[in-house]
N, C-alpha and C positions, 0 to 999 in steps of 0.2 A: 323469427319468433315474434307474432303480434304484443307490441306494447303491454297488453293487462297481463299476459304470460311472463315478460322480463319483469313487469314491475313486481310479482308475486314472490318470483323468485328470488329479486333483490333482495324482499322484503324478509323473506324465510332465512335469508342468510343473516339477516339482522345489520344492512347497511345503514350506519347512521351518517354518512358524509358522501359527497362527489364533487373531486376535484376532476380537472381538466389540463390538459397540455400538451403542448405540438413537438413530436421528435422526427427530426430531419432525418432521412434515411439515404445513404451516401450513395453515392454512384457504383461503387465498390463496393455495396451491399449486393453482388449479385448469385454466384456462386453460395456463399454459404452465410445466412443469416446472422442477424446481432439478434443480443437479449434487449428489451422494448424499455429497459431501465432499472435500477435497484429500489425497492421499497416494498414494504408491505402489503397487501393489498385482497380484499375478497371476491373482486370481479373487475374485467376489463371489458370494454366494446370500442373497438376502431372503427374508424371512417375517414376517407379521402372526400376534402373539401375539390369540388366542381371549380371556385371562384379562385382567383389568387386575391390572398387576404383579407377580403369581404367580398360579401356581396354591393356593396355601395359603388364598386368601379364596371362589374359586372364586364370582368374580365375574365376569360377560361383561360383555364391551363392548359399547356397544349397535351394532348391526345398521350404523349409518352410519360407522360406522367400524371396518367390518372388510374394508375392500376399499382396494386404490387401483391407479393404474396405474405402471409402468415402462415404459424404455427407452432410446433414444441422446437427442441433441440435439435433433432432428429432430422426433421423435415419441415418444408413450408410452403405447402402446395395448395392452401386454401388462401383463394384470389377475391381479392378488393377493389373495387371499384368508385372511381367517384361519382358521388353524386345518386346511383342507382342502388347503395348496400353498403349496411356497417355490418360489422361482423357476428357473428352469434356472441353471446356473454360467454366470457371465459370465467370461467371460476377459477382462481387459484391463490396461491400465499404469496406471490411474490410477484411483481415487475418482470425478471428476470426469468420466468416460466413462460413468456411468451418472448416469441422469436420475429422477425421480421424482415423479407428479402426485398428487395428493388429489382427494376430493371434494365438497371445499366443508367439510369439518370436520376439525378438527387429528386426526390419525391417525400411530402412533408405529410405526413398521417396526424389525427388529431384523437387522441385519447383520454375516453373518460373511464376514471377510475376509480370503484366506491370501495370504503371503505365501512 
């Protein structure tokens, strides 16, 4: 979704805030998803950071954990990538409306969350 499209949309939901925060996603996340957190919330957008911890060491992660999957309860088959893709805006009420799988190694997603 180009930028002026997410911002419209942010805007029509009536976001007035964006917090940010890193949830570790376990190794044992692989089989069957966790919910992304509890709280409130009118939209989410995920992304896998490329660097480990910044960019100022400009050190990559390695290859197995630059991917993982999202989605609802149900299933989580839409795939993230670092570096190349944050996720489409999810709209929803809650943290816990979104789902998150790994792939077998702990992998650290970074999410913004507006409220």
């Amino acid at each position: 979704m180009p930028k002026i499209e997410r911002y419209a949309l942010l805007k029509q939901l009536g976001v007035t805030r964006t917090r940010f925060t890193t949830v570790i996603v376990p190794a044992t996340a692989v089989d069957k998803g966790f919910a992304l957190g509890e709280g409130k919330c009118k939209a989410v957008v995920l992304q896998i950071n490329a660097l480990v911890y910044n960019s100022a060491t400009l050190t990559s992660i390695p290859n197995s954990q630059k991917g993982l999957y999202y989605g609802d309860s149900n299933q989580q088959r839409l795939e993230l990538f670092a570096f190349l893709t944050t996720s489409e805006v999810f709209i929803c009420k809650d943290l816990s409306d979104i789902y998150i799988k790994g792939r077998g190694i702990t992998t650290e997603v970074q999410v913004l969350i507006y409220d």
